[in-house]
C-alpha positions in Angstrom: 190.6 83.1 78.6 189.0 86.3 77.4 189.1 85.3 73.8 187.0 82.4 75.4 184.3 84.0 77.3 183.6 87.0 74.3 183.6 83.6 71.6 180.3 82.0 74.1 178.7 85.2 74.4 178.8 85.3 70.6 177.8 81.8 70.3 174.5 82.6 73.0 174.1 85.8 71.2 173.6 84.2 68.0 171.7 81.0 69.7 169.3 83.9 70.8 168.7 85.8 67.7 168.3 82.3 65.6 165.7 81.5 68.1 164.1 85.2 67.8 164.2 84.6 64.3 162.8 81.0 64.2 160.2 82.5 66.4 159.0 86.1 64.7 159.4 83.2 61.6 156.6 81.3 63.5 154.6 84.1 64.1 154.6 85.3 60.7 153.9 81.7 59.5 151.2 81.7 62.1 149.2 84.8 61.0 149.9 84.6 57.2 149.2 81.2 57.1 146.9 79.5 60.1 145.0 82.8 60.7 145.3 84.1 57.8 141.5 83.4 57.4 140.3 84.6 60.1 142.0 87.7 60.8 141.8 88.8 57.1 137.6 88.3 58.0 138.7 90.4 60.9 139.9 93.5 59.1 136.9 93.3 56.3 134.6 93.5 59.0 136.0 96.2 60.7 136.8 98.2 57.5 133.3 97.1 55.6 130.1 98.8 56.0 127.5 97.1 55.7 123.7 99.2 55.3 120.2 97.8 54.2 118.0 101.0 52.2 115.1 101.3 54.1 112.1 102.3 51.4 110.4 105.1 51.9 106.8 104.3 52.9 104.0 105.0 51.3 101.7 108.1 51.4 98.6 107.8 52.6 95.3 110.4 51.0 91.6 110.7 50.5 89.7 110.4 47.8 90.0 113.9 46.9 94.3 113.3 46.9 94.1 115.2 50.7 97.3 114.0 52.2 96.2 112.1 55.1 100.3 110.5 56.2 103.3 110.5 54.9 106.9 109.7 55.6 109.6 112.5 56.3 113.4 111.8 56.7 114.6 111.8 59.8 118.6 110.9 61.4 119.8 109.1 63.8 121.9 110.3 65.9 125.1 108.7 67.5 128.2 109.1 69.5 131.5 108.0 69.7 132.2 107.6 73.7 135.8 107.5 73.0 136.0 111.2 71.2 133.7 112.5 74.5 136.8 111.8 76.7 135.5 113.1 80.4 132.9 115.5 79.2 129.9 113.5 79.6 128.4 115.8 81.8 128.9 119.3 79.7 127.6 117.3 76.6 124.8 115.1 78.8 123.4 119.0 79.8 123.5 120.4 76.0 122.1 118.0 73.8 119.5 116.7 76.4 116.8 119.1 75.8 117.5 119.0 72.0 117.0 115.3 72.1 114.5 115.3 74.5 115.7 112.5 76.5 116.7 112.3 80.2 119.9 114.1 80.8 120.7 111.3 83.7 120.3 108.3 81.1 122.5 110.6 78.4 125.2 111.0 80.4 125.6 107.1 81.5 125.3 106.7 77.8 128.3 108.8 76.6 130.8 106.7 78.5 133.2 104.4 77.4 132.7 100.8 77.6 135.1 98.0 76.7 133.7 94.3 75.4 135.5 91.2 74.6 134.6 89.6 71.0 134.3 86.3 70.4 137.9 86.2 69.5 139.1 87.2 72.9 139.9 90.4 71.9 139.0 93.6 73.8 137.1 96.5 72.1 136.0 99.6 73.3 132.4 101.0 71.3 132.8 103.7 69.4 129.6 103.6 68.1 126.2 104.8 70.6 123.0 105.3 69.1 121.4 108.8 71.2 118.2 108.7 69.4 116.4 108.0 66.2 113.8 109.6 64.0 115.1 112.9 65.0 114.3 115.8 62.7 116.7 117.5 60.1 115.9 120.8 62.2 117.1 119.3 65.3 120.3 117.8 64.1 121.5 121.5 62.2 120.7 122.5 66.0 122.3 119.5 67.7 125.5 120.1 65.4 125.8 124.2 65.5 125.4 123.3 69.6 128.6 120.9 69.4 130.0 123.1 67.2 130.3 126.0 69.7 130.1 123.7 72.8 132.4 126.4 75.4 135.4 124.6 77.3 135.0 127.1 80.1 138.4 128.1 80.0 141.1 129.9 77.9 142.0 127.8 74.7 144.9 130.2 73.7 146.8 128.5 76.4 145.8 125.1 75.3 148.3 122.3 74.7 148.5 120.9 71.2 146.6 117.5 72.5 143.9 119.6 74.9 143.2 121.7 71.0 142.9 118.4 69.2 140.7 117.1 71.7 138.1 119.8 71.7 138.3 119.6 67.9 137.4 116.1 67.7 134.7 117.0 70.4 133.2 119.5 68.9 132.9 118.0 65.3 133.4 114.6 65.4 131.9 113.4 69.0 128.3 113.4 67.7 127.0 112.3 64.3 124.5 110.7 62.4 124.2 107.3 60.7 125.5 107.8 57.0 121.8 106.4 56.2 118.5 108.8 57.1 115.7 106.7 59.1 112.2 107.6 58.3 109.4 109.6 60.5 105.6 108.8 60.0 103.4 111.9 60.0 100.0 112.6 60.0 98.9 116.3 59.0 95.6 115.8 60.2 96.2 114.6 63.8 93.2 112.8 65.2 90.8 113.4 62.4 91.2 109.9 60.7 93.1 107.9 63.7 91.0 105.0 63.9 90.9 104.4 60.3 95.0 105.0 59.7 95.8 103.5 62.6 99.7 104.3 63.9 103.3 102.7 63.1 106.0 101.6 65.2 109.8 100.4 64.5 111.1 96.8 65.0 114.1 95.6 64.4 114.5 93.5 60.7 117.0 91.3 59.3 118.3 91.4 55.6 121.1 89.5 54.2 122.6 88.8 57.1 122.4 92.5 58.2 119.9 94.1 60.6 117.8 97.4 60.1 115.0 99.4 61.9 111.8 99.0 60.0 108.6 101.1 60.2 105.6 98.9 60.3 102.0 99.5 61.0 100.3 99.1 64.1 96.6 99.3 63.8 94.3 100.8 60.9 95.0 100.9 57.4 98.9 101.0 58.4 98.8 97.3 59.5 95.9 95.9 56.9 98.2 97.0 53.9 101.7 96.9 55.7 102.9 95.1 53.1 101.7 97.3 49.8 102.9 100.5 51.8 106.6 99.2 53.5 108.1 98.3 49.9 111.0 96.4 49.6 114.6 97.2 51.3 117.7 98.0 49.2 121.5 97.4 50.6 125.0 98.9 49.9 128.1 97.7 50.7 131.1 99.9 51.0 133.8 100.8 53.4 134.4 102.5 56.3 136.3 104.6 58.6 137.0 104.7 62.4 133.6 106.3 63.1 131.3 104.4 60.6 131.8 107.0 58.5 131.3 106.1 54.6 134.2 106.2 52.5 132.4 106.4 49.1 135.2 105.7 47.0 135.5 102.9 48.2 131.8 101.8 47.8 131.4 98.2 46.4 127.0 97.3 45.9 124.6 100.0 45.4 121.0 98.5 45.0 117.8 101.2 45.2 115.6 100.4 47.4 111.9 99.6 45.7 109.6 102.5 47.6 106.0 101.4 48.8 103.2 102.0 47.1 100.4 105.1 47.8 97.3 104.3 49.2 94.2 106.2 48.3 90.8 105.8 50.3 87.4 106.2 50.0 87.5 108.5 52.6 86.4 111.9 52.0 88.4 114.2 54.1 85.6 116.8 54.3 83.3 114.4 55.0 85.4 113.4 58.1 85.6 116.9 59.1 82.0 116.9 59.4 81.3 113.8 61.2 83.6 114.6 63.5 83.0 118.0 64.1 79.2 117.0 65.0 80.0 114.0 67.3 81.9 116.9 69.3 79.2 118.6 69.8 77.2 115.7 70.7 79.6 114.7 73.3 79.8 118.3 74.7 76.0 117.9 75.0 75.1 114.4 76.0 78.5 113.8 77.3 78.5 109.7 76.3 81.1 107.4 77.3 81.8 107.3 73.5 80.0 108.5 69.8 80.6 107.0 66.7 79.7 107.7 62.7 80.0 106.1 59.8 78.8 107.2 56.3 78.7 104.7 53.5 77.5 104.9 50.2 74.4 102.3 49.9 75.3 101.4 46.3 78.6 100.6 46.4 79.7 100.4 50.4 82.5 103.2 49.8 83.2 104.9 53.2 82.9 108.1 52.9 83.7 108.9 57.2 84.3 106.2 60.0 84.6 108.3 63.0 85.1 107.5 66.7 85.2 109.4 70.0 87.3 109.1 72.2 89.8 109.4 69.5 94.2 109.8 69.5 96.3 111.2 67.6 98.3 108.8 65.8 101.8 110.6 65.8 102.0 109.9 69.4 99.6 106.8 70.0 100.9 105.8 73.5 99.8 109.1 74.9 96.6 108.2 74.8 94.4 105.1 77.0 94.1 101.6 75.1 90.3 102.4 75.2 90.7 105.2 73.0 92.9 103.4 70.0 89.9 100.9 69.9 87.7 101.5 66.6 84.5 101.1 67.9 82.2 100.8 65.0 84.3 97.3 64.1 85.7 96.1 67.1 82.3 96.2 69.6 79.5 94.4 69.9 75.9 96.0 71.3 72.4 94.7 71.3 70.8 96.8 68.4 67.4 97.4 70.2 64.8 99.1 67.8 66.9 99.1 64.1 67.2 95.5 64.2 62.9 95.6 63.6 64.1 96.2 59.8 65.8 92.9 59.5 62.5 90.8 61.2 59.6 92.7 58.8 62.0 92.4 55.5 62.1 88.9 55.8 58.4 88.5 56.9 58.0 90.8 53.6 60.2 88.9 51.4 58.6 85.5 52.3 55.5 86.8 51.7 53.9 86.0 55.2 52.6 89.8 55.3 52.3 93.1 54.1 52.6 96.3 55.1 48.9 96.8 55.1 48.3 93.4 57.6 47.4 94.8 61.2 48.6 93.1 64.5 47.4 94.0 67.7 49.7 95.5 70.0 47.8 94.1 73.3 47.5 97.8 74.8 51.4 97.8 75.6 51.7 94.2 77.5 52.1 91.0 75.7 52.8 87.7 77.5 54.3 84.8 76.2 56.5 82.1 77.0 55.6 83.7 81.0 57.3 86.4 80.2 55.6 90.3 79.7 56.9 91.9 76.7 56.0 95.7 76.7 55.6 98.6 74.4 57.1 102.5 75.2 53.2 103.5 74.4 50.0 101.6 74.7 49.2 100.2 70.9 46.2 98.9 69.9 46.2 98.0 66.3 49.1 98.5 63.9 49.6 97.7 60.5 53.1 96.5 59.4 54.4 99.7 58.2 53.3 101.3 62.0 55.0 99.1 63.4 58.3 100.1 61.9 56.5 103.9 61.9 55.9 103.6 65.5 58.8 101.1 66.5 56.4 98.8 68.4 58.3 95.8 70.1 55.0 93.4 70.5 54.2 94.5 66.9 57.8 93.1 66.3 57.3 89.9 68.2 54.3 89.1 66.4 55.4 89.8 63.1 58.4 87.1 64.2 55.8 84.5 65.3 54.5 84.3 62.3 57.4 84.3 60.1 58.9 81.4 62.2 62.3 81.0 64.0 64.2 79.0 60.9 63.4 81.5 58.3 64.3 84.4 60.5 67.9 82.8 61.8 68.4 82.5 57.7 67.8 85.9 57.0 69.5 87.3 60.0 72.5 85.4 58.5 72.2 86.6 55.6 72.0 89.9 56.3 75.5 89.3 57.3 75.5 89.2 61.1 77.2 86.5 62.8 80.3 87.6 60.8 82.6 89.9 59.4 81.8 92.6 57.0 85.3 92.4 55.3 86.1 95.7 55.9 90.4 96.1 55.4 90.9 97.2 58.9 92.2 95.3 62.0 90.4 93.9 64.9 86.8 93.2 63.2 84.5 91.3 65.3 82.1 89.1 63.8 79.3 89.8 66.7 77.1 87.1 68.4 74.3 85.2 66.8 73.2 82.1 68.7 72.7 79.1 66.8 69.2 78.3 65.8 69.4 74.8 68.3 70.4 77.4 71.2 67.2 79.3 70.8 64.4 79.2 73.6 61.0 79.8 73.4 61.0 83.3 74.2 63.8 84.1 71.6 61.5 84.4 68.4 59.8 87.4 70.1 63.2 89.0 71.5 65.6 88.8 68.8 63.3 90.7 66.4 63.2 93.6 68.7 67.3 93.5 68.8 67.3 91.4 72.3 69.3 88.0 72.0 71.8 89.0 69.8 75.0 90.9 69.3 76.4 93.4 66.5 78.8 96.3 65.4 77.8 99.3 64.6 79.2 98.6 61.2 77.0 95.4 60.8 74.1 97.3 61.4 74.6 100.2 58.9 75.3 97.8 55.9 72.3 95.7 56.5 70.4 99.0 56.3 72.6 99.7 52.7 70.8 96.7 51.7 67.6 98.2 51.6 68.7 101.2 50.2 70.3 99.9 47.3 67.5 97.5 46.2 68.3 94.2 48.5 72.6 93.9 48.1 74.6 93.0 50.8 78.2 95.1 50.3 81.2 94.7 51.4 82.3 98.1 52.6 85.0 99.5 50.6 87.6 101.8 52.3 90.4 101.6 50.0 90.2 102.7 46.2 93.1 102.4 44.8 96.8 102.0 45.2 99.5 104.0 42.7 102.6 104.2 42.3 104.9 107.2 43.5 104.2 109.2 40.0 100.4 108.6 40.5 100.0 105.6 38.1 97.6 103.2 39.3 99.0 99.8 40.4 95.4 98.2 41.5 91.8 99.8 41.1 89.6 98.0 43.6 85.9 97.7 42.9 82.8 96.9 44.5 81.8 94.0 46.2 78.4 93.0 46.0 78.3 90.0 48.9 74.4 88.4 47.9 71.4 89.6 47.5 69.1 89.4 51.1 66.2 90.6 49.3 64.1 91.2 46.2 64.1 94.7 44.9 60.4 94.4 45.5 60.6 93.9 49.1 63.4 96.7 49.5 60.7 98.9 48.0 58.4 98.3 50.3 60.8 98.6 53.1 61.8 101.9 51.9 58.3 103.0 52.2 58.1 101.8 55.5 61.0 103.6 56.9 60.5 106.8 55.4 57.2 107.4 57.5 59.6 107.0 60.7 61.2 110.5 60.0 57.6 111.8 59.7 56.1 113.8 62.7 54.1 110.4 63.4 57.5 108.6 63.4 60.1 107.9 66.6 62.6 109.8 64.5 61.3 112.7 63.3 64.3 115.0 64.7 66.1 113.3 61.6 64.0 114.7 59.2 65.6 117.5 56.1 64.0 120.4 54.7 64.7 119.0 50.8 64.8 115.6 51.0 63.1 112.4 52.0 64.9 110.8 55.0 64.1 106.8 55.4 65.6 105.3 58.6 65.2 103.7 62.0 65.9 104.9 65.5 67.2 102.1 68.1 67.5 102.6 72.3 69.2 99.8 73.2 69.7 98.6 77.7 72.8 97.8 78.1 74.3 94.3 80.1 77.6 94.4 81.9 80.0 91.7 83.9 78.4 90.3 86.7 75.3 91.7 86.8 72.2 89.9 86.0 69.8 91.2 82.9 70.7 94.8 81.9 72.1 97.9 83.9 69.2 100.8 85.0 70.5 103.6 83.5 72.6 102.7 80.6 71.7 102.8 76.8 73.1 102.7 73.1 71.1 105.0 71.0 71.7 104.9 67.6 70.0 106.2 64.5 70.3 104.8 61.1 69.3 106.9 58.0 69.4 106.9 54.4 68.5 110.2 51.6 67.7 110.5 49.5 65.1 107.8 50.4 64.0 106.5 47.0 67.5 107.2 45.4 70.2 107.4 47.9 73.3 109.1 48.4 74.4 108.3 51.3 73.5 106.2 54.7 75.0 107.3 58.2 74.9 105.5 61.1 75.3 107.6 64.5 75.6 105.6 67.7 75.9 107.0 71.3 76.9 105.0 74.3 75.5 105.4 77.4 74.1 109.2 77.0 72.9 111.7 79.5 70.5 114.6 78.8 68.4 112.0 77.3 68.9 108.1 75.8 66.0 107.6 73.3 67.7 107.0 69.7 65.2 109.9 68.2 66.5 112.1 71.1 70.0 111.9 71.1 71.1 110.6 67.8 68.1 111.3 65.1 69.5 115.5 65.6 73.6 114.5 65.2 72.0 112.6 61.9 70.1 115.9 60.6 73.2 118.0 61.1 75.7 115.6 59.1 72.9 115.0 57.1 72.3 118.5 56.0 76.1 119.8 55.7 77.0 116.7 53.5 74.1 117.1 51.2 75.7 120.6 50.8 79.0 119.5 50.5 78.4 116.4 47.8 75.6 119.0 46.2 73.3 116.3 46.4 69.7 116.6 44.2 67.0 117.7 46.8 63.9 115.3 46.5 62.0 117.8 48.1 61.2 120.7 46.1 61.6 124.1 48.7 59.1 125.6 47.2 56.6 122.8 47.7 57.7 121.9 51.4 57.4 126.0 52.2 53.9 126.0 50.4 52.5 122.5 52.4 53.6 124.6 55.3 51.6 127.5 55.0 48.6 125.6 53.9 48.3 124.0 57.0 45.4 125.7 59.6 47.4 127.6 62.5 45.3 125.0 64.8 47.0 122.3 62.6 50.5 123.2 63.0 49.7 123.4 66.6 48.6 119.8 67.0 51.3 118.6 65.3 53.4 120.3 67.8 51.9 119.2 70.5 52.3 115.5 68.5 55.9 116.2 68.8 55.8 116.5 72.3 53.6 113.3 72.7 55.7 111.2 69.9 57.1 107.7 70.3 61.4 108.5 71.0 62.5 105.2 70.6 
C-alpha cells in the first residue's frame, strides 16, 4: 500500500515537472521566437543612445570684424530621481539658487515618477532635465556643491547601503547631457538690438530623433536663420543606466556642418554714436521714442539703425513688446515737411518749373477745394528753391497743381513708397499710398506737403539717398558678406541700384535747393557744420490716432533728413522724434541731434571738409558786428519747420 502511494506521488511529481518543463519550454519558445522582435527592439532602445550635433551658430560682427553675437557652450543639466532617494528637499535648497529656478518647482521635480510604456510595462524616469543653457561656471559650481552636499549626521557610523547611497547622491544624482547645448550672447547688450534681433529654442526633429534648436526671433537672427543655424550632425552609440555614453561602444559619428558668419554693414562706432546722441535727446525732449539711421547715399550700406526705447537681446522678454519693435521699418508716420522734396523733384524732372519760377504764397492762407491751407509764416512770393529754403506748404500745393496728380502718384511710386525698401530685416511695412482713383480734390495740394500719405522712417531717408547720389533709388544694404568659420568669404553681396527716379540734372538742382535750408535763412539751420556743406530737409509732422477725428493737439513727429557732404556725400542720417516736449519743430528738436552725429562721424570716418576753416573763420570776421547781429536776431525770427 505504501509502495503504492510513494509510486503516484512520483508519477504526479513527474506529471508536474514535465508540465514545468513544457511550460518554461513555452516561455522560451515564446520570447526567443514570437517576441523575439520586439523585445530585442526593447533592449536596443534602452541600451542605444541616440544624439543629433547641434551646429554651432554663427558669429555675428561689424564691418570693422567688432564681435557683435556669438554662441558659447553651455550644459544641460539633469537628474536621475531614482539616485535622489528622499532628499529632495536638501538638494531642492542647494542647487536652487545656482540654477536660478524656484526651489518649490525643483523639489516636485526631483521625485520619482513611474509611467507605463506602450508595452504595458512600468518604468520609473531616471532621466529629468533641471535646466538648459547653463554656464560651464555654474555646472563646476553645481557639481563641487553635490560633491560636498553634508548628510547632517555622522557617516562613520553609516551602514554599507546608507555610504553607497550618499555616494551615488553626491556624484551621480546630478549630471549633464553627454552633448553641450549652445548660449547666444551679445557683448554689446542693447547697442545693436533692433537690428540683431534675439533667439529662442524649439524643439526639432532629425532622423527620427528630437533636439533643442536655437533659432532667431527678430532681426538679422530670423532674416538669415538659415545661413547662421548650419546643419545638425548625429551619433549613435550606447549607453548606460544614466544616459551616460559608453564610447567604446559608439557606432555613427557625423560632424555637424557649423553655420556660417555674418558680417554687416554696420559700423559699431557709428552705432555708439547714434545711440549715444539719441540719449541725450530723449533726456532732453523726453519723446515717446527717437530713432536714427545712417546710410551711405551711394551705395545704401547702413552704417547705424538705431531705436529708443531699445532691449537688450540676451534677455528680450524683460523688456515691453513696444520696445522690440524696430521703428524706422516697422511704422508708418505722415512725413509732413521732407516729403516737399519728393513733389518739387518731380515738378523739376518734368520740366514744369524751375528753381527760379516764383509762386505766391497768398500771405499764409490759401483756399481751395473749401478748404484753408496755411503757412507757419506769412509768404508772399517764393521762388521754387524758397520754397524748399523756407518749407512753405501753399508754395508746396501749388508747385503740385501744376505738376498734376498722375505724374505726381508716378513719382511718389517711384520713389519707392507704397512698398518695401528690401531691407533683410523682419517686419518691414510697405506704408500707405492711396491709389490715384482714391484721390479727392483736395489731395493734390496735401500730399505734397506730406498730408494723405503714410511712410517709414526708412522710406523716407532712401528717397533723400536718391538725390544725393545723382537720382538712384537703393536698396539698403545691411549685410556684406557671409564667411566661413576661418574667414573665407562664402557670398560678397553688392549694391543694389533699384531705378533711377531722376536725372542727374534734376538731383543737381535739388541738391542746390536743399543746401540753402541749413543756411541761417533755412528751417534747419541748427543742422548746419563748421567744414562742410549740409543739404537737407526738416519735417514737423501732427500726428492722428484711433478714434479721434483729424489729428491730436499736441502731438508731432519731427524729423530731420541730411546729407554732407552736400555736393559729394558721405553719408545721409535721418533723425526722427516722436511726439517731443521742450519743443516739436523738426529744425528744433532734431536739426541739433543731426549736427552732433553729423560732426563726430565726420571725425570718426575722417571725412574731406568741403568747407575750408580758414575760409568759414575769415567770412566770419568779415562780417559788420551790426551784421552778425541781424542774423541773430534772423535766428530768432527763422521758419522751424
Amino acid at each position: 500500500m505504501a509502495k503504492k502511494i510513494q509510486l503516484r506521488r512520483l508519477l504526479c511529481m513527474a506529471i508536474l515537472l514535465f508540465a514545468g518543463f513544457i511550460g518554461l519550454g513555452y516561455r522560451l519558445v515564446d520570447l526567443q521566437v514570437f517576441q523575439h522582435d520586439q523585445l530585442r527592439s526593447i533592449a536596443e532602445e534602452r541600451r542605444q543612445l541616440s544624439l543629433v550635433r547641434e551646429p554651432r551658430r554663427g558669429q555675428i560682427y561689424d564691418i570693422k570684424s567688432n564681435l557683435l553675437a556669438t554662441s558659447t557652450f553651455v550644459k544641460t543639466v539633469c537628474a536621475d530621481p531614482v539616485l535622489v532617494g528622499n532628499q529632495q528637499a536638501l538638494v531642492a535648497r542647494a542647487l536652487a539658487p545656482l540654477l536660478e529656478v524656484d526651489q518649490e518647482e525643483l523639489f516636485r521635480r526631483l521625485f520619482p515618477r513611474v509611467r507605463r510604456t506602450d508595452s504595458g510595462e512600468l518604468v520609473t524616469n531616471r532621466y529629468v532635465v533641471l535646466k538648459r543653457k547653463v554656464p560651464t561656471e555654474t555646472w563646476q559650481k553645481i557639481y563641487e556643491t553635490m560633491t560636498n552636499l553634508p548628510s547632517g549626521r555622522d557617516e562613520k557610523a553609516f551602514t554599507r547601503a546608507e555610504k553607497a547611497f550618499w555616494r551615488n547622491l553626491r556624484q551621480r544624482a546630478i549630471f549633464t547631457d553627454p552633448v553641450d547645448d549652445q548660449l547666444r550672447v551679445y557683448p554689446h547688450r542693447a547697442l545693436l538690438a533692433h537690428v540683431l534681433g534675439y533667439v529662442s529654442m524649439q524643439e526639432r526633429a532629425v532622423g527620427g530623433k528630437s533636439y533643442v534648436e536655437t533659432y532667431g526671433l527678430d532681426g538679422i537672427e530670423l532674416a538669415l536663420n538659415n545661413e547662421l543655424a548650419g546643419v545638425p550632425g548625429w551619433r549613435v552609440t550606447a549607453k548606460d543606466p544614466r544616459r551616460r555614453e559608453i564610447v567604446g561602444l559608439r557606432q555613427q559619428d557625423v560632424e555637424p556642418h557649423d553655420g556660417l558668419d555674418v558680417v554687416l554693414s554696420i559700423d559699431i562706432v557709428v552705432q555708439h554714436i547714434v545711440r549715444s546722441a539719441l540719449v541725450e535727446a530723449i533726456a532732453k525732449h523726453t519723446p515717446a521714442s527717437a530713432s536714427c539711421v545712417v546710410v551711405r547715399p551711394q551705395t545704401g550700406e547702413v552704417l547705424a539703425m538705431c531705436v529708443l526705447p531699445d532691449f537688450d537681446p540676451n534677455d528680450p522678454g524683460s523688456a515691453p513688446v513696444e520696445a522690440r519693435r524696430n521703428r524706422l521699418i516697422c511704422d508708418v508716420f505722415e512725413p509732413g515737411s521732407t516729403f516737399k522734396i519728393i513733389v518739387v523733384s518731380a515738378a523739376l524732372d518734368e520740366g514744369v518749373v524751375s528753381l527760379t519760377d516764383t509762386f505766391h504764397c497768398e500771405n499764409g492762407r490759401f483756399a481751395y477745394a473749401g478748404k484753408i491751407l496755411r503757412d507757419h509764416e506769412p509768404y508772399g512770393l517764393l521762388t521754387v528753391e524758397q520754397i524748399i529754403t523756407k518749407s512753405s506748404n501753399i508754395g508746396a500745393a501749388k508747385v503740385g497743381l501744376k505738376l498734376g496728380a498722375p505724374a505726381l502718384h508716378r513719382y511718389i511710386t517711384e520713389f519707392g513708397f507704397g512698398t518695401r525698401t528690401g531691407i533683410p530685416l523682419p517686419g518691414e511695412v510697405s506704408g500707405i499710398v492711396h491709389p490715384l482713383k482714391d484721390w479727392t480734390k483736395l489731395s493734390i495740394t496735401r500730399i505734397p506737403m506730406g498730408h494723405e500719405i503714410a511712410v517709414t522712417p526708412l522710406q523716407m531717408v532712401m528717397a533723400m539717398c536718391a538725390i544725393a547720389n545723382g537720382g538712384w533709388l537703393m536698396r539698403p544694404m545691411l549685410v556684406d558678406r557671409l564667411q566661413d568659420a576661418a574667414g573665407h568669404t562664402v557670398a560678397k553681396y553688392q549694391p543694389q541700384p533699384i531705378r533711377r527716379v531722376i536725372t542727374e540734372a534734376t538731383a543737381r538742382q535739388m541738391v542746390q535747393a536743399l543746401k540753402t535750408v541749413t543756411t541761417p535763412d533755412g528751417t534747419g539751420a541748427k543742422a548746419a557744420l563748421e567744414n562742410y556743406t549740409v543739404a537737407g530737409k526738416t519735417g514737423t509732422a501732427q500726428k492722428t490716432a484711433p478714434g479721434v477725428r483729424g489729428y491730436v493737439p499736441g502731438k508731432y513727429f519731427s524729423s530731420f533728413i541730411g546729407f554732407f557732404p552736400a555736393d559729394r556725400p558721405e553719408v545721409c542720417i535721418g533723425v526722427f522724434l516722436d511726439e517731443p516736449k521742450n519743443g516739436y519743430y523738426g529744425g528744433q528738436v532734431a536739426a541739433p541731434v543731426f549736427k552732433q552725429i553729423a560732426t563726430r562721424i565726420a571725425q570718426y570716418l575722417n571725412i574731406q571738409p568741403d568747407v575750408p576753416q580758414q575760409t568759414a573763420a575769415s567770412d566770419a570776421e568779415a562780417q559788420p558786428a551790426g551784421a552778425r547781429t541781424a542774423r541773430a536776431a534772423a535766428r530768432v525770427s527763422e521758419p522751424k519747420d
